[in-house]
C-alpha positions in Angstrom: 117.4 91.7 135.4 118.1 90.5 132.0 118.1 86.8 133.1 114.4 87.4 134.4 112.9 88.7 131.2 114.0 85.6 129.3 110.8 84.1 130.1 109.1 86.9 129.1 111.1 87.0 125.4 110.4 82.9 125.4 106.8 83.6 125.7 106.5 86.1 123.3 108.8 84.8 120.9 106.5 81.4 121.1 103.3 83.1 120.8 104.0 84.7 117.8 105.1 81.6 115.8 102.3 79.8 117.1 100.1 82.4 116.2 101.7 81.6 112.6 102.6 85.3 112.3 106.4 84.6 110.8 105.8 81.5 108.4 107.4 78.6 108.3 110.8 78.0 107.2 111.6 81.6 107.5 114.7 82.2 108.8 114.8 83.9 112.2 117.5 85.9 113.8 118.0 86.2 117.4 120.3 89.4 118.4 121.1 88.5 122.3 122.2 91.8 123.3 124.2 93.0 126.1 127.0 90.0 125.7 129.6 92.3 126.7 128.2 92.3 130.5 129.9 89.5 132.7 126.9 87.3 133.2 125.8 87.1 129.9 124.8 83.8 128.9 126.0 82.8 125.4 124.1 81.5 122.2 123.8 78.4 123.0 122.5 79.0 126.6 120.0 81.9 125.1 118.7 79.5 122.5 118.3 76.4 125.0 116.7 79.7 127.4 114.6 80.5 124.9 113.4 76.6 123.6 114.6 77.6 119.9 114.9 74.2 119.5 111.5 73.4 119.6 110.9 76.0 116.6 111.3 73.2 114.1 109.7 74.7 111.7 111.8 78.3 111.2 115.7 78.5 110.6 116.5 80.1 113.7 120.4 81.5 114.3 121.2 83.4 118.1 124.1 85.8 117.8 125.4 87.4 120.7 126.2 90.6 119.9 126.5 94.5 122.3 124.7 97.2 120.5 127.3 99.4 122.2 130.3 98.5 120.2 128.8 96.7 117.3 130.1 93.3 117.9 128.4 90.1 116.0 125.8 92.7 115.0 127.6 92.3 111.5 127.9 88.1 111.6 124.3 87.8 112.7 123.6 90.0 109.4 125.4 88.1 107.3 123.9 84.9 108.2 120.2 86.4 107.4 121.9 88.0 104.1 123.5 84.4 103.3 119.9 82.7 103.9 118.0 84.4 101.5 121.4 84.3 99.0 120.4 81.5 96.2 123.3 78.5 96.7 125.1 79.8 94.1 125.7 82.0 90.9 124.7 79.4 89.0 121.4 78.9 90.7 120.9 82.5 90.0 121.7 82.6 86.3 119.1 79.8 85.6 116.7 81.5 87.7 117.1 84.8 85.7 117.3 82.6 82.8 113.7 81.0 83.4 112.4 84.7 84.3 113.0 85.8 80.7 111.7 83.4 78.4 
């Protein structure tokens, strides 16, 4: 069961930040899989399963999402693509700007 293996995810999931092997303020995406089936929890229950909230120190996003047909595979993407995106063009142009002289 799924619903079993949370704790199993949680502690492994835990481990490794504590173990400092993603650094901090990295941003962290959570695929919950399987959200298709009819007693899959949703993001917010996986993250409150999984105590994301006490991972204060990473950007953390859950996306439900079924590997099967593709859904929210493409939003939780996005939000990682968007996360390492600068704010704006601007920002970019200054910051290509710098690089050069």
């Amino acid at each position: 069961n799924d619903h079993e293996r949370l704790d199993e995810a949680k502690a492994e999931l835990h481990k490794i930040v504590l173990d400092r092997e993603i650094q901090q303020d990295m941003p962290l995406l959570i695929l919950a899989n399987k959200s298709d089936l009819p007693d899959a929890l949703d993001a917010k229950e996986t993250a409150e399963k999984l105590e994301v909230a006490n991972l204060t120190e990473l950007n953390v996003h859950v996306q439900q999402c079924c590997a099967l047909s593709g859904d929210g595979i493409i939003l939780g993407l996005n939000w990682l693509a968007k996360t390492f995106m600068p704010a704006s063009k601007s920002d970019k142009s200054t910051t290509d700007r710098e690089k050069t002289t």
